[in-house]
C-alpha positions in Angstrom: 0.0 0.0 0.0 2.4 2.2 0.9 5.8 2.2 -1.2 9.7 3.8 0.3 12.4 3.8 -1.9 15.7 5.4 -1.2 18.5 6.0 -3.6 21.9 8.7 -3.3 24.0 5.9 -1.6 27.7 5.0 -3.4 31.2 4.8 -2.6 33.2 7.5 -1.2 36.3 8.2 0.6 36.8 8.8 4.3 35.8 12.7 5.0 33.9 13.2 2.0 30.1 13.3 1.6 26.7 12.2 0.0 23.0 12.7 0.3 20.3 10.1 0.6 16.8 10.3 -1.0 13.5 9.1 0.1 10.6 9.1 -0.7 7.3 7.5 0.4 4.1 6.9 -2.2 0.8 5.3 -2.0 -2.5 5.6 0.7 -1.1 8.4 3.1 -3.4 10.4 4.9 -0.8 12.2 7.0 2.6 11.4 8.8 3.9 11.1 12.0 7.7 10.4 11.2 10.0 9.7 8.9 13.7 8.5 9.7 17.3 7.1 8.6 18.6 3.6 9.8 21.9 1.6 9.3 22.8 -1.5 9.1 26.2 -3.0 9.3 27.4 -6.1 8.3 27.0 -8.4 11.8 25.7 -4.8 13.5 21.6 -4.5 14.7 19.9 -2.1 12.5 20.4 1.5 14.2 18.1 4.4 13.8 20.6 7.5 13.0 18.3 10.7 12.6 14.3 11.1 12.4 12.2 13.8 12.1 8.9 13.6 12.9 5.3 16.0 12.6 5.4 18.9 15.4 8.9 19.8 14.7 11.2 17.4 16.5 14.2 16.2 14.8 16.8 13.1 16.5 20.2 12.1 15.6 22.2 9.7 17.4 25.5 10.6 19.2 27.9 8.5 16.4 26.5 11.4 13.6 25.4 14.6 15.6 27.3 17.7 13.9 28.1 15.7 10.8 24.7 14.5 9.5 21.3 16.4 8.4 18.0 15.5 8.2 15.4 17.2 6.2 12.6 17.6 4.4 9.4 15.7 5.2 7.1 18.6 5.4 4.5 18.1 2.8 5.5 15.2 0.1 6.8 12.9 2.7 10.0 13.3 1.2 13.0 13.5 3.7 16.9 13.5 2.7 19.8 12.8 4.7 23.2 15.2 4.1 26.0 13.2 5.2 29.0 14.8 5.5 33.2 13.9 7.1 31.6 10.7 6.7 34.2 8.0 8.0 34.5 4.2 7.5 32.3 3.3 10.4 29.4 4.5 8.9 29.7 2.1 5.9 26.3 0.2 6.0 23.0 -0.4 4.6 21.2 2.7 5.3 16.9 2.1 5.3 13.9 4.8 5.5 11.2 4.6 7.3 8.0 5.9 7.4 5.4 6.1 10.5 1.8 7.2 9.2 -1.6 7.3 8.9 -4.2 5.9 5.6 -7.0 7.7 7.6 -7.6 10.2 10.4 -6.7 7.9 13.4 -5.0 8.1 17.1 -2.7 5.4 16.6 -0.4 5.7 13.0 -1.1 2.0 10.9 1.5 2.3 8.3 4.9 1.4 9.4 6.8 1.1 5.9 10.5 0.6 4.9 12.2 1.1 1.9 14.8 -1.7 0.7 17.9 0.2 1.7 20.9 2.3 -0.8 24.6 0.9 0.2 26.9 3.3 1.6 30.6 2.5 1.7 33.4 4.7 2.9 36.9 3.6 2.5 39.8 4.8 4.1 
């Protein structure tokens, strides 16, 4: 019902940069979040920035002051500026969306896109 797909992931060196793209179609009424998570190879996935309706935007501690999160406002469309990326955050990086197909209390649509590769090398 409800499609994610991200692109904007590739291969880069250590301290350089990229931006992801996502962007969510189908059914959506309104949204209550959108967000960025990683996965490593042997690592659990990890959410690394999210912003969500109201205004309030989280990062975790391993990319504060090097990644950005935006967009998400009105064509629940978010990106995620990377930048003085390092090797550690090579991984699988995933968008999610939190939402709603109707006027609800509770969201019913919790969708994820299949994931852009990033790779930084040393």
């Amino acid at each position: 019902q409800v499609r994610v797909v991200e692109s904007g992931g590739g291969s880069v060196q250590a301290g350089g940069s990229l931006t992801l793209s996502c962007v969510a179609s189908g059914s959506i009424f309104s949204t209550n979040s959108m967000g960025w998570y990683r996965q490593a190879p042997g690592k659990e996935r990890e959410l690394v920035a999210q912003t969500a309706s109201g205004g309030s935007i989280y990062y975790s501690n391993s990319v504060k002051g090097r990644f950005t999160i935006s967009g998400g406002d009105a064509k629940n469309t978010v990106y995620l500026q990377m930048n003085s990326l390092k090797p550690e955050d090579t991984a699988v990086y995933y968008c999610n969306i939190l939402a709603y197909s109707r006027p609800r209390v509770q969201p019913d649509i919790d969708s994820w896109g299949q994931g852009t590769q990033v790779t930084v090398s040393s």
